[in-house]
BAZA-62140 format. One record per residue: residue number from 1; residue in one letter; x, y, z of N, C-alpha, C in turn. Coordinates in steps of 0.2 Angstrom, whole numbers, plus 2048, in hexadecimal, padded with zeros to 3 digits. Layout:
BEGIN
 num residuo n_xx n_yy n_zz ca_xx ca_yy ca_zz c_xx c_yy c_zz
 NUM       A    X    Y    Z     X     Y     Z    X    Y    Z
...
***
This chain:
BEGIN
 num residuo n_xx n_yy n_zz ca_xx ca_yy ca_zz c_xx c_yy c_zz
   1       X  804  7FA  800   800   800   800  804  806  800
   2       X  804  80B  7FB   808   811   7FB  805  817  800
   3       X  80A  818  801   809   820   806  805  824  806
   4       X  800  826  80A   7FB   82D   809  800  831  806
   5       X  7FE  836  801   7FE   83C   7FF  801  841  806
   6       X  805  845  805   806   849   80D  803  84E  80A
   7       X  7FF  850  810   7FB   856   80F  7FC  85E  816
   8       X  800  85F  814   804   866   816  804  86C  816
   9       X  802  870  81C   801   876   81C  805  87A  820
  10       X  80A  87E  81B   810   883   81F  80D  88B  820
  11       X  80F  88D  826   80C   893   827  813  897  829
  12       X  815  89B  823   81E   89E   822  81B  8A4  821
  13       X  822  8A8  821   822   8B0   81E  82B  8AF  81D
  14       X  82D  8B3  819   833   8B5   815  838  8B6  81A
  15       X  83A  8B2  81F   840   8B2   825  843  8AD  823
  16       X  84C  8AD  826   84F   8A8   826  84A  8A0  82A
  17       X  849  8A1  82E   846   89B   830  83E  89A  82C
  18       X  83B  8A0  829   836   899   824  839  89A  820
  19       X  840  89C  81C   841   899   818  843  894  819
  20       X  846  88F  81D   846   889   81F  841  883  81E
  21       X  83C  886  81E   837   880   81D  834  87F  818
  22       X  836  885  813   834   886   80D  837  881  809
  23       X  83D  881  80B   843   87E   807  842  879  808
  24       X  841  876  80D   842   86F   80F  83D  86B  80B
  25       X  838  86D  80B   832   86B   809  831  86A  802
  26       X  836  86F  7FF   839   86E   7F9  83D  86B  7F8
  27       X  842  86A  7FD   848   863   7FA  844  85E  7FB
  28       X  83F  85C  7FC   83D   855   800  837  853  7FA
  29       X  838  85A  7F6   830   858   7EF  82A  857  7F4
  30       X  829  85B  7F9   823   859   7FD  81C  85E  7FA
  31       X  818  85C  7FB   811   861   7F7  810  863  7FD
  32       X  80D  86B  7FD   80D   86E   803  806  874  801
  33       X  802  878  805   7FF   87D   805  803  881  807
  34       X  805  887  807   807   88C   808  802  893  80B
  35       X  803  895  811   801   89C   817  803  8A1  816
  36       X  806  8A3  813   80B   8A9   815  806  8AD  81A
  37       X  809  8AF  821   808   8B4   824  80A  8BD  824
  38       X  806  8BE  827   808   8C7   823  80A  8C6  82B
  39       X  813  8C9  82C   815   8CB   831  813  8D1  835
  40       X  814  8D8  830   811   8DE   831  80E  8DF  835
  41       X  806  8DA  832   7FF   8D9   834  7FE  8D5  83B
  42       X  804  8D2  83C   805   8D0   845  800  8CA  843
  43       X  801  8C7  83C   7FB   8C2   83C  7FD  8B9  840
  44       X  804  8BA  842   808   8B6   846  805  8B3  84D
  45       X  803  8BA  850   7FF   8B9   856  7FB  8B9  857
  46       X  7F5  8B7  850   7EF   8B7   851  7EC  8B0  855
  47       X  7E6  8B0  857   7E5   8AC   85B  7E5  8A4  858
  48       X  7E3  8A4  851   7E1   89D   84D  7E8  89D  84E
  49       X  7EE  8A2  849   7F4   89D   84C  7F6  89A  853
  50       X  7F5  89E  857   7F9   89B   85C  7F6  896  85F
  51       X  7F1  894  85C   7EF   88E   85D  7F4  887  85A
  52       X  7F8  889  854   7FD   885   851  803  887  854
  53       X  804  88F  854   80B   88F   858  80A  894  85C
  54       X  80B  890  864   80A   894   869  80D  89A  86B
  55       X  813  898  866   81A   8A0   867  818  8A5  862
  56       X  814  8A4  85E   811   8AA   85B  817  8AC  856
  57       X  819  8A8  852   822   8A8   84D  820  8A3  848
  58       X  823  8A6  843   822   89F   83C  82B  89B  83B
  59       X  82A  897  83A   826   894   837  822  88C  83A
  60       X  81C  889  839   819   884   83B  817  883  835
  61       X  811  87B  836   810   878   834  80D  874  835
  62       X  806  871  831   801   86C   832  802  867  82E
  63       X  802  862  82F   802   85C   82E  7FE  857  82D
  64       X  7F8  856  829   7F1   852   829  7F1  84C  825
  65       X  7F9  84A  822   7F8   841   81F  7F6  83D  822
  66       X  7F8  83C  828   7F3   837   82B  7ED  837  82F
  67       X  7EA  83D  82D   7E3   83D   82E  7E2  842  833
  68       X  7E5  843  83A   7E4   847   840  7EA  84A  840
  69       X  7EA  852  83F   7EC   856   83E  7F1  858  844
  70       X  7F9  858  840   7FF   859   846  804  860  845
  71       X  802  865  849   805   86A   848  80D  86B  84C
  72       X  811  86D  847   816   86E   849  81B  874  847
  73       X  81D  876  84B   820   880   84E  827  87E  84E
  74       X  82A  883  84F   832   884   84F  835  881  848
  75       X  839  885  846   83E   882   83F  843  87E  840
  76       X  843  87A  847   84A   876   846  844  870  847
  77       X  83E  870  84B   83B   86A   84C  837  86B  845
  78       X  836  86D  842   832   86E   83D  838  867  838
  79       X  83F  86B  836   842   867   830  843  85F  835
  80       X  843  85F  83A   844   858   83E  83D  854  83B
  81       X  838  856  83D   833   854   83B  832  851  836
  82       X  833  856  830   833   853   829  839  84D  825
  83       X  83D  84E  829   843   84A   829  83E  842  829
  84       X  83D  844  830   83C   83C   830  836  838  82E
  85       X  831  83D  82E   82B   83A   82C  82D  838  821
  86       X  830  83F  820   830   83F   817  836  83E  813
  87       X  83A  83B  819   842   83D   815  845  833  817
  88       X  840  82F  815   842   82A   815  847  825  814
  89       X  848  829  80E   852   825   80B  855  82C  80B
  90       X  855  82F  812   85C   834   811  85C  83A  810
  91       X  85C  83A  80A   85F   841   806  861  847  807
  92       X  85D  848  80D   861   84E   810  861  84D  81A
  93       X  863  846  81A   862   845   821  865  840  81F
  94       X  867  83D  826   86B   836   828  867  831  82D
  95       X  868  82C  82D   865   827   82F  867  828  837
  96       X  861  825  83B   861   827   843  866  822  846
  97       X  86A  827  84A   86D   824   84F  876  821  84B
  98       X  877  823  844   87D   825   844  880  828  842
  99       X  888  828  843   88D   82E   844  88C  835  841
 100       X  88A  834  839   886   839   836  87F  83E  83B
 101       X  87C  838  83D   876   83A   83E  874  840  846
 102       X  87A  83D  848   87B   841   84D  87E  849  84D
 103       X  886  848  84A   889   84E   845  883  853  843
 104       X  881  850  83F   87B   855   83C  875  857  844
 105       X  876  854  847   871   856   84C  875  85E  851
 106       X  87A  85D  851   87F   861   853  880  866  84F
 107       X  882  869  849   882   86E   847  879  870  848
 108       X  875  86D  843   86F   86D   844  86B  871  84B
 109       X  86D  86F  851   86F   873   858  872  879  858
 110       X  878  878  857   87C   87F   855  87A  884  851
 111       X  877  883  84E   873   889   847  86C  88B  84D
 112       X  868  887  84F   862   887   852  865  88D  85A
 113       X  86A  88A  85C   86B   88E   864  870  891  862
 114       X  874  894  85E   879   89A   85C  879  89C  857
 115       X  87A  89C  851   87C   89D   84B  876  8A1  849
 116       X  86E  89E  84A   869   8A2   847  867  8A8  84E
 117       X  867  8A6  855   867   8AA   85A  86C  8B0  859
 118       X  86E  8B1  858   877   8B5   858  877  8B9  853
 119       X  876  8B7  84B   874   8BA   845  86C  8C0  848
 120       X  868  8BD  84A   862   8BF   84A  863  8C6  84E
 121       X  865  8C7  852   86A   8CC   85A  86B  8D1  852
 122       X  870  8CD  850   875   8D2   84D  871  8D7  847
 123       X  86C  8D2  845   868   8D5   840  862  8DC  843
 124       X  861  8DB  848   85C   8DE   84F  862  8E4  850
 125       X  867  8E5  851   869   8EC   853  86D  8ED  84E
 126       X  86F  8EA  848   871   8EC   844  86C  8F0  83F
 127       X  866  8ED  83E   862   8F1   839  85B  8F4  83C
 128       X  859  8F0  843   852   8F0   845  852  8F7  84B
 129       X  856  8F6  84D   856   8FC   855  857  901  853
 130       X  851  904  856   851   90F   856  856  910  856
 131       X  85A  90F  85D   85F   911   85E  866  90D  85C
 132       X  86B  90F  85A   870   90B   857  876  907  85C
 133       X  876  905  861   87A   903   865  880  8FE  865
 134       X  885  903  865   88B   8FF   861  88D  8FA  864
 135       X  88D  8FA  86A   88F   8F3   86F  88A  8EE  86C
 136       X  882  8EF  86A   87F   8E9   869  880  8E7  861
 137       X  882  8ED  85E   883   8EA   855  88A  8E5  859
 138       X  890  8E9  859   893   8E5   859  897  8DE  85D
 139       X  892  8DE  865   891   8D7   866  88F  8D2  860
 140       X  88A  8D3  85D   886   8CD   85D  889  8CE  855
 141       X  88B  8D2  853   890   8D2   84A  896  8CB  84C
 142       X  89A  8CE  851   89F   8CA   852  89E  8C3  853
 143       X  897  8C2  858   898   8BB   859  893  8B8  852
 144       X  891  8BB  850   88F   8B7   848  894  8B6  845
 145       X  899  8BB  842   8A1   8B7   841  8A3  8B1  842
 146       X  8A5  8B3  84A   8A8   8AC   84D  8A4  8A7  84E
 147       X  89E  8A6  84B   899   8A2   849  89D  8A0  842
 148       X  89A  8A5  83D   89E   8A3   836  8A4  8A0  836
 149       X  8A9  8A1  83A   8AF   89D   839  8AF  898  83C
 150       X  8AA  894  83F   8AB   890   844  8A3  88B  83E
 151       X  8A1  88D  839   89F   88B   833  8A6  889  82E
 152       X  8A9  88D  82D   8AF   88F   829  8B5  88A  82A
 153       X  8B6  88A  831   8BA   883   833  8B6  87C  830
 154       X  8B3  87D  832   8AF   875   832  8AC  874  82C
 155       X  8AC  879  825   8AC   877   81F  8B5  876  81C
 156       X  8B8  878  81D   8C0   878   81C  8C3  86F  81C
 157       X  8BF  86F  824   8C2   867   827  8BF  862  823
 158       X  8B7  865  821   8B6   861   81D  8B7  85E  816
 159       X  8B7  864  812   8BD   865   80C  8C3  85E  80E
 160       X  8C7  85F  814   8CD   85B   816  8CD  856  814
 161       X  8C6  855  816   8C6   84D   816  8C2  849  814
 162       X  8BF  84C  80B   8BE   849   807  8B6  84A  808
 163       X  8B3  84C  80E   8AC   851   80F  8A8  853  808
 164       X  8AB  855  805   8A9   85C   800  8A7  862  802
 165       X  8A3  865  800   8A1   86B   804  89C  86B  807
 166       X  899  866  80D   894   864   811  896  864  816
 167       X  891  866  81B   894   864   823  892  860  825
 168       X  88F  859  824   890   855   827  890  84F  821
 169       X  893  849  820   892   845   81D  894  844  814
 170       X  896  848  813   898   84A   80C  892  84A  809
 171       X  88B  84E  80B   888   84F   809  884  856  80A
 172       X  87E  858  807   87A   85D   809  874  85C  80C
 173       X  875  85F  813   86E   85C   818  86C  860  819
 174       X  867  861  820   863   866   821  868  869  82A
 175       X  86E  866  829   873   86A   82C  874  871  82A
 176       X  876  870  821   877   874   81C  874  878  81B
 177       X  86F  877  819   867   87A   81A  866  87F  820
 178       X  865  87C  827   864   880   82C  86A  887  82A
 179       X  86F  886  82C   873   889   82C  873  88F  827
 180       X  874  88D  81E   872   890   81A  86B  896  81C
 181       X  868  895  81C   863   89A   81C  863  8A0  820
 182       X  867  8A1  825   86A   8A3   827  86F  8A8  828
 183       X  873  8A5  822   87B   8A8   822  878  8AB  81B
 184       X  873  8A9  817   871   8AB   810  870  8B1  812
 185       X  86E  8B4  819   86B   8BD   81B  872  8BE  81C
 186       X  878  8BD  81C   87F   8C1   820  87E  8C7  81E
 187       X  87D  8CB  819   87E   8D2   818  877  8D5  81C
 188       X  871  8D1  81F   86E   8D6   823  86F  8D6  828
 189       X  873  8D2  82B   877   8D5   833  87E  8D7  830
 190       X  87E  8DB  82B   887   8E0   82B  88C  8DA  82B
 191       X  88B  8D6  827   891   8D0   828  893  8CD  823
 192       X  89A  8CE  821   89B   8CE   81A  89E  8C7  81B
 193       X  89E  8C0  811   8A1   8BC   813  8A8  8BB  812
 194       X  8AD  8C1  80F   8B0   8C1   80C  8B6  8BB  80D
 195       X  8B7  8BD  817   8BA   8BB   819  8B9  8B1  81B
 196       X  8B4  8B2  817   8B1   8AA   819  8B3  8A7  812
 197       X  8B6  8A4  810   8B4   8A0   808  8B1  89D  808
 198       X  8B3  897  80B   8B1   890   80C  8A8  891  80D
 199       X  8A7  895  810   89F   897   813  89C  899  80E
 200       X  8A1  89F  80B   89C   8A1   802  89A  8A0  7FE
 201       X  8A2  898  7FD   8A0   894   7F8  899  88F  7F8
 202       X  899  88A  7FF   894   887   803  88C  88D  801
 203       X  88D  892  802   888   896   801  886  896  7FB
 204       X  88B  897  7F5   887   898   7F0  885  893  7EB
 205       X  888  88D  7ED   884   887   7EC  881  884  7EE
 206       X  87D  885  7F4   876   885   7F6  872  889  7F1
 207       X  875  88F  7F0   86F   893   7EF  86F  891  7E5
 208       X  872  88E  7E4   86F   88A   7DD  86C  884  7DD
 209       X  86B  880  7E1   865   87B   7E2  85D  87E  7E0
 210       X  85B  879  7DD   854   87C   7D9  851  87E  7E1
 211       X  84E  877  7E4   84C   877   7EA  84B  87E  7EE
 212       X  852  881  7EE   855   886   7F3  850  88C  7F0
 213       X  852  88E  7E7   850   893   7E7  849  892  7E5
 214       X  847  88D  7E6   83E   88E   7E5  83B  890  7ED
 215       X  83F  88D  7F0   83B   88D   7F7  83D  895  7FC
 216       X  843  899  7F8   845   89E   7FC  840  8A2  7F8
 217       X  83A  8A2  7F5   836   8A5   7F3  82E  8A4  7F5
 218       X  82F  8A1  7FA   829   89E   7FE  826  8A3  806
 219       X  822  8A7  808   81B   8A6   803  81C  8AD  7FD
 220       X  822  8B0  7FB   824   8B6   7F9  82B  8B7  7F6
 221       X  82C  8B8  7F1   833   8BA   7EE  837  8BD  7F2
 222       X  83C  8B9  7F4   843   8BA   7F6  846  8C2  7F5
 223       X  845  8C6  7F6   848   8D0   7F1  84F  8D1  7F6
 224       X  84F  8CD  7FC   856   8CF   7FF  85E  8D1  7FB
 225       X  85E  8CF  7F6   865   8CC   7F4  864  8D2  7EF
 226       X  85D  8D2  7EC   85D   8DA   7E7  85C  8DF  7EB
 227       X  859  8DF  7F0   85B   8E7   7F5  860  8E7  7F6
 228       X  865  8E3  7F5   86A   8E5   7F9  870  8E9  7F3
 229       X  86E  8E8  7EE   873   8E9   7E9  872  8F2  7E9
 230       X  86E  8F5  7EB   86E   8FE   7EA  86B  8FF  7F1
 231       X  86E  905  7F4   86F   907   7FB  867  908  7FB
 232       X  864  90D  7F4   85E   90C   7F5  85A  906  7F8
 233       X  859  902  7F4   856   8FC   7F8  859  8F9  7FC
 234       X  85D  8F9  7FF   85E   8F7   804  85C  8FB  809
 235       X  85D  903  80A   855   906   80F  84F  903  810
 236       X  84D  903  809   846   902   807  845  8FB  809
 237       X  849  8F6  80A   847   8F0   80E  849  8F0  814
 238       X  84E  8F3  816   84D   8F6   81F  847  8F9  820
 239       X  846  8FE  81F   841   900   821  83C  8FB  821
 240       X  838  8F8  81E   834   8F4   81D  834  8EF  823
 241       X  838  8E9  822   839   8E9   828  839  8EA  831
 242       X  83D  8F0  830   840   8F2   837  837  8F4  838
 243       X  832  8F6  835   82C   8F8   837  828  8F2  83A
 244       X  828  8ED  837   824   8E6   839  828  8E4  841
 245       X  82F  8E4  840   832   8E3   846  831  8E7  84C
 246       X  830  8EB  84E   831   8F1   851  829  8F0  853
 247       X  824  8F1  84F   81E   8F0   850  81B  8EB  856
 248       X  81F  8E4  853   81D   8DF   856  822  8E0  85F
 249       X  829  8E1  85D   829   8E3   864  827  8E8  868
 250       X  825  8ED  865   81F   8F2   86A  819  8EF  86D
 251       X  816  8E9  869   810   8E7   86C  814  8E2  870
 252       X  817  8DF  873   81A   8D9   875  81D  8E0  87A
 253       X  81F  8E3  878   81F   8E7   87F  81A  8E9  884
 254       X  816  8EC  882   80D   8EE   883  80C  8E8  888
 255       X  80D  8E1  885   808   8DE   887  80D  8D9  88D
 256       X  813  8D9  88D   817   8D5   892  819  8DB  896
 257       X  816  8E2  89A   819   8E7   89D  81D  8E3  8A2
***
């Protein structure tokens, strides 16, 4: 008897982390419905969603192939999810419980509790705060760096020893993945890659997998990379931005006195 049909409903907006789900979903050939959320619109904290995701943040997702609908929040449990239930021979995942399997569980950690944490900081008082405070751009600049290099090592060692240009397994996983989407914004936290190669190179061959670039356009055209080519647009997507951000933390101010 062949598999139910997967019947998937992603609730994203244009952020590193729904681009993550976007993509996954697209490296896995999965059929999905698409939500796009209007941030602006604070449609995040509405009450229907937070019925799906309690933390009021995308990206989530519903789940109804097997009948009784299973929702799931956060973008690291989100791509574990799909791993296991739709990535059955692999392809961007390893098999449980070896050497590989763990590896990838580790960076995968590492992206989830530093590398996107740390970037996000730096993205926040670099482009988002009224006030410009130099201690916080450049805390949370540097420690993205020394994040990047500690990427930058671990792609090198890999290269060493026959790896390729993958982190784990001579292959491209959703370690890769995590990470990437990520390091794909470095210019909106003021972080140039110059000083990374290894990281560049790794970058920009992600970003030519079909997969990548259908899904980094999910539920809306990717325009970061062409804002950023003329100072003009690159205001013109700051601002934009910094307005939804700023909004949402006023109300989350309001209402957490």
């Amino acid at each position: 008897m062949s598999s139910p049909k997967p019947k998937i409903e992603l609730y994203t907006a244009g952020t590193p982390n729904g681009q993550k789900s976007s993509i996954i979903l697209e490296e896995l050939s999965l059929p999905y419905k698409v939500h796009g959320l209007d941030l602006p619109a604070n449609d995040q904290k509405a009450e229907w969603y937070l019925k799906i995701n309690p933390n009021g943040r995308i990206p989530a997702l519903v789940d109804s192939t097997t009948g009784t609908p299973k929702r799931i929040f956060e973008s690291g449990a989100l791509m574990l999810y799909l791993c296991e239930n739709y990535d059955k021979d692999h392809k961007i995942s390893f098999e449980y419980d070896s050497d590989e399997y763990w590896e990838m569980m580790c960076w995968h950690t590492w992206m989830q509790s530093g590398l996107g944490p740390m970037q996000g900081q730096a993205n926040h008082f670099y482009r988002y705060a009224p006030e410009k405070i130099e201690y916080g751009i450049k805390r949370y600049q540097t420690e993205t760096k020394r994040l990047y290099q500690v990427l930058e090592d671990r792609l090198k060692e890999q290269e060493g020893k026959g790896e390729g240009l993958w982190l784990v397994g001579g292959k491209y996983s959703i370690a890769d993945l995590n990470c990437f989407c990520w390091v794909n914004w470095a210019e909106w936290a003021g972080v140039g890659l110059d000083t990374f190669p290894k990281v560049k190179k790794w970058l920009d061959v992600i970003n030519e997998r079909p997969a990548v670039k259908k899904g980094l356009d999910v539920p809306s055209k990717f325009e970061l990379k062409k804002a950023m080519e003329t100072k003009e647009g690159e205001r013109e997507y700051e601002k934009y931005h910094s307005n939804w951000v700023m909004k949402g933390q006023e109300k989350d101010q309001e209402t957490h006195k």
